[in-house]
C-alpha positions in Angstrom: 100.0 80.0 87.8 102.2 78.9 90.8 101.3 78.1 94.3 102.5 81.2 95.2 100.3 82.6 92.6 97.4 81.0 94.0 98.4 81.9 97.7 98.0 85.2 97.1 94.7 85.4 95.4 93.1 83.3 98.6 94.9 85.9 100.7 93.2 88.8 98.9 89.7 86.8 98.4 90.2 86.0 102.1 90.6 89.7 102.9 87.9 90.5 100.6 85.5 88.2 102.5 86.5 90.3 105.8 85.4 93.6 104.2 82.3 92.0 103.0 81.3 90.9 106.6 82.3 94.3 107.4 80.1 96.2 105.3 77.3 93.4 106.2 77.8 94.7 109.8 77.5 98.0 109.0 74.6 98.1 107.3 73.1 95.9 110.3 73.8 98.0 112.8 74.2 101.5 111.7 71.5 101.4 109.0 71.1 105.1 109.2 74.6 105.9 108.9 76.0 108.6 106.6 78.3 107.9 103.8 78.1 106.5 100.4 77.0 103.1 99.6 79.9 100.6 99.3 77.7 97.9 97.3 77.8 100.1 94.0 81.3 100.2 94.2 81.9 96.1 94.4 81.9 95.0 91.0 84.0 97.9 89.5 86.2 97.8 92.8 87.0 94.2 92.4 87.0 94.1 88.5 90.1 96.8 89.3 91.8 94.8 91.3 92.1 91.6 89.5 93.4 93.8 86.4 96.1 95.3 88.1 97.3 91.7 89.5 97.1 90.0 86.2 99.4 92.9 84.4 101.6 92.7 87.5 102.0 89.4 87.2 102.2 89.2 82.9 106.2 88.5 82.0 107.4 92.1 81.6 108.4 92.2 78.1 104.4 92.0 77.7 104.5 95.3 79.0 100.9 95.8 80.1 102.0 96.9 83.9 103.4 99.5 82.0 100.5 100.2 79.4 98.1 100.1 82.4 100.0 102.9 84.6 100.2 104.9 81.5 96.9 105.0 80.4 96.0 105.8 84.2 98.3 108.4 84.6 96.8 109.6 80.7 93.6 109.8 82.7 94.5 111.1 86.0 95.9 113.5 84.0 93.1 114.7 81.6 91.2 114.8 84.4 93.6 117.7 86.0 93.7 119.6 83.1 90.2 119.8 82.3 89.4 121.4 85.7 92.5 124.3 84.7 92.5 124.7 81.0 89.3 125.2 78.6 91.0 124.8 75.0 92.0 122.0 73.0 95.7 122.8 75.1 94.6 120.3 78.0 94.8 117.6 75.7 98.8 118.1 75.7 99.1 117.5 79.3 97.7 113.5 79.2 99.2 112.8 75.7 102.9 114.0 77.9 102.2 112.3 80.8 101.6 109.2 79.0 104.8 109.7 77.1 106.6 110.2 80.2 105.4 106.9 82.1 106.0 104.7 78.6 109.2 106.3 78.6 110.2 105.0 81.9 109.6 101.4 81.5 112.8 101.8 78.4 115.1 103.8 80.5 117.3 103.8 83.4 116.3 106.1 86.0 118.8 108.7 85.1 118.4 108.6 81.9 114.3 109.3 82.5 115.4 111.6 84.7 117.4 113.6 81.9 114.2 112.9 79.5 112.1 114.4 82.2 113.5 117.5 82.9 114.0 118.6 78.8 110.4 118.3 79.1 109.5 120.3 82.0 112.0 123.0 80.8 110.3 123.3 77.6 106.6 122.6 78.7 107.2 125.5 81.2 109.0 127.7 78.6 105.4 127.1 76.3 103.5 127.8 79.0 105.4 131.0 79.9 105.5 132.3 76.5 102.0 131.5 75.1 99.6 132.6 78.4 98.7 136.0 79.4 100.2 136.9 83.0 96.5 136.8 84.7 95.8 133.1 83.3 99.3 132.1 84.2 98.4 130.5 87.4 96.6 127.7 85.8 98.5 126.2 83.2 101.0 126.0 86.4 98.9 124.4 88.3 98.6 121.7 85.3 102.3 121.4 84.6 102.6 120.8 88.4 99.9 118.0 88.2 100.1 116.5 85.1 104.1 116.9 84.1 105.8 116.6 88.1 103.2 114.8 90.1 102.0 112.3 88.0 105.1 111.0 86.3 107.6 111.5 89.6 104.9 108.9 91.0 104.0 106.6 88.6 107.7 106.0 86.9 108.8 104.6 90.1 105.7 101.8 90.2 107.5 100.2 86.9 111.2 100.6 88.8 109.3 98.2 91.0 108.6 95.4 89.0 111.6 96.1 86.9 113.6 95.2 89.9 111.2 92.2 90.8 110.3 90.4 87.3 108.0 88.0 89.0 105.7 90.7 89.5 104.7 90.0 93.5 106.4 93.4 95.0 104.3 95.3 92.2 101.0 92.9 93.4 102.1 93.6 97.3 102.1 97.5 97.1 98.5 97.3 95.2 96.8 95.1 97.0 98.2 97.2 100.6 96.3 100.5 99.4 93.6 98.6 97.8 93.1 96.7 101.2 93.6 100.5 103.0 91.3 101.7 101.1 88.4 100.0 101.1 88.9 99.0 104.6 89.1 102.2 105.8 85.6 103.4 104.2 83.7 100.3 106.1 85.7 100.6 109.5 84.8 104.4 109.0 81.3 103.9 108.0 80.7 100.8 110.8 83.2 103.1 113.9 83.5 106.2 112.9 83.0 108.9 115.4 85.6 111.8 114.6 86.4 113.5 111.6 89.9 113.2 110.6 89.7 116.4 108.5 86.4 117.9 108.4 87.9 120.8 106.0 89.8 118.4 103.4 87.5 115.2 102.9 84.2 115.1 106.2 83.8 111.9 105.3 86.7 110.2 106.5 87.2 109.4 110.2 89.6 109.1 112.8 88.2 105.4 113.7 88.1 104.6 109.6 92.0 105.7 109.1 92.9 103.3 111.9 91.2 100.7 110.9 92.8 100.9 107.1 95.9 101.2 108.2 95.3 98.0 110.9 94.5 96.0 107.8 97.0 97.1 105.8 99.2 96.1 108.4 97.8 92.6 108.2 98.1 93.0 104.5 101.7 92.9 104.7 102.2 90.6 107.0 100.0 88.0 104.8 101.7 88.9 101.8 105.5 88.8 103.5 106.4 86.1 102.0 105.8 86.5 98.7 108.4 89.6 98.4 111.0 87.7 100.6 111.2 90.1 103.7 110.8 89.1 107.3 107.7 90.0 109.2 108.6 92.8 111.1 109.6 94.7 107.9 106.3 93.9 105.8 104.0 94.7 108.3 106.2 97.8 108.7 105.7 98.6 104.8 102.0 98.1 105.1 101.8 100.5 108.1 103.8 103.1 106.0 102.2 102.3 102.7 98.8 102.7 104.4 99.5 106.2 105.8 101.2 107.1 102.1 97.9 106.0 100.9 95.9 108.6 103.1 98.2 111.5 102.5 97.9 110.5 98.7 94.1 110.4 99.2 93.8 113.8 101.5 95.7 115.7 99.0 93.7 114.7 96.0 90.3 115.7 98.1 92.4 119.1 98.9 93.1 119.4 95.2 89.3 118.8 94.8 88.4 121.5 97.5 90.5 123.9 95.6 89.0 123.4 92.8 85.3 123.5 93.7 84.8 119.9 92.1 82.8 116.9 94.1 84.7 113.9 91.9 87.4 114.3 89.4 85.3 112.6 86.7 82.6 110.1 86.1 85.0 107.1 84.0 84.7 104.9 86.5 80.9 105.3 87.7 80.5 105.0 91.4 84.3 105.1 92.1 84.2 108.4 90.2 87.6 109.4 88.7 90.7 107.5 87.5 92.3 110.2 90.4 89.3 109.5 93.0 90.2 105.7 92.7 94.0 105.7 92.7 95.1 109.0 94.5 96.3 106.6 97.4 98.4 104.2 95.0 99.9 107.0 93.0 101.3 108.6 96.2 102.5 105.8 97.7 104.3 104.3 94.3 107.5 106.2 95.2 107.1 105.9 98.9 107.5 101.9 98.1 109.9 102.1 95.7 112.6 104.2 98.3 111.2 101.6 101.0 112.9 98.7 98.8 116.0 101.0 98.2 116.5 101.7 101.5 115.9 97.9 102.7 118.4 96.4 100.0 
């Protein structure tokens, strides 16, 4: 571990401790406030976190950045599937998706891109020539999940640290949506006032999504140094990253809404599902990864 190793854990312990005043506040002076409990997720939440910065930070030909993205997007996408398809079929879709994410840490991005679309083609030539015309609509649904969604976002989170060994840009876009967040649920819980979007997710606020995206801010401006941009740009990226973190969160709760389901799955206790927890990082994966190409 470096210094600049170290500098970055007391920055996230440091923002950590903030969120944990926060939610002390909260429960201090709104005591009869709506919304879930952010205690039960602590442990599991912060277990998360330090996983994702370790494999970040692991030399790359460890590959466990890689093994970790794949075995979330495995599970992000089984828990698609098994809201569309009830056969032994869904299984396909997470055992692909896998596939598709290894695939991209051992490719350039056009050859991935080749790989990609040969499976597409032929996943939606299966799909087409196996389902009955009334039932077609779900399978679709899947491939557009599990086999566009889900690899288009996560291939791009390896690009990342392929293009920054050290691991720190891959750390920098985590801990920004981490920090959005969680920050966002106790702003929203200890402000909030105004829905944001009663019909997608009531539970997040107006007051809440400010207040993640202020700390994401902050986020990258504490971390600017550690992916060698000035501090106009970073804070920029965590603003940006922030809002890709909502749109990837309201759009997973719309998914959820469509599908009459209250969490995607139970895996990760009060966090609920693999897609519950990381909608916000999947979604803003790419948004990062065109950030840096566009800033080089």
């Amino acid at each position: 571990m470096t210094a600049a190793h170290w500098n970055v854990l007391l920055i996230y312990f440091g923002f950590t401790l903030v969120a944990t005043l926060l939610a002390l506040a909260r429960r201090w002076l709104r005591p009869n406030a709506g919304g879930e409990s952010v205690w039960r997720k602590y442990p599991v939440y912060i277990l998360i976190n330090l996983f994702f910065l370790a494999a970040s930070w692991l030399p790359p030909e460890s590959h466990a950045l890689t093994i970790l993205l794949a075995v979330l997007g495995a599970l992000a996408s089984w828990e698609i599937a098994r809201a569309l398809i009830q056969s032994a079929r869904l299984f396909l879709f997470p055992a692909v998706t896998l596939v598709l994410v290894v695939v991209a840490d051992f490719s350039s991005m056009t050859d991935w891109f080749k790989i990609w679309l040969a499976t597409l083609l032929v996943a939606v030539a299966a799909a087409t020539l196996t389902t009955k015309p009334d039932n077609y609509s779900r399978p679709a649904l899947a491939l557009a999940g599990c086999l566009i969604y889900l690899p288009l976002c996560l291939a791009p989170y390896l690009w990342i640290q392929q293009g920054d060994p050290s691991g720190f840009r891959s750390v920098f876009l985590y801990l920004i949506v981490a920090t959005n967040d969680a920050l966002a649920q106790i702003t929203g819980q200890l402000l909030g006032r105004r829905q944001l979007s009663p019909h997608v997710s009531p539970a997040k606020t107006v007051e809440g999504a400010a207040g993640g995206l202020l700390f994401a801010s902050a986020m990258g401006l504490a971390l600017g140094r550690s992916i060698g941009f000035d501090f106009l740009t970073v804070a920029m990226f965590g603003a940006l990253l922030g809002m890709a973190g909502l749109v990837g969160d309201l759009t997973a709760s719309m998914w959820k809404r469509a599908l009459g389901i209250r969490n995607y799955s139970a895996l990760l206790g009060a966090q609920g599902g693999v897609l519950d927890r990381f909608d916000g990082l999947i979604f803003a994966a790419p948004i990062f990864y065109l950030l840096l190409v566009i800033a080089a």
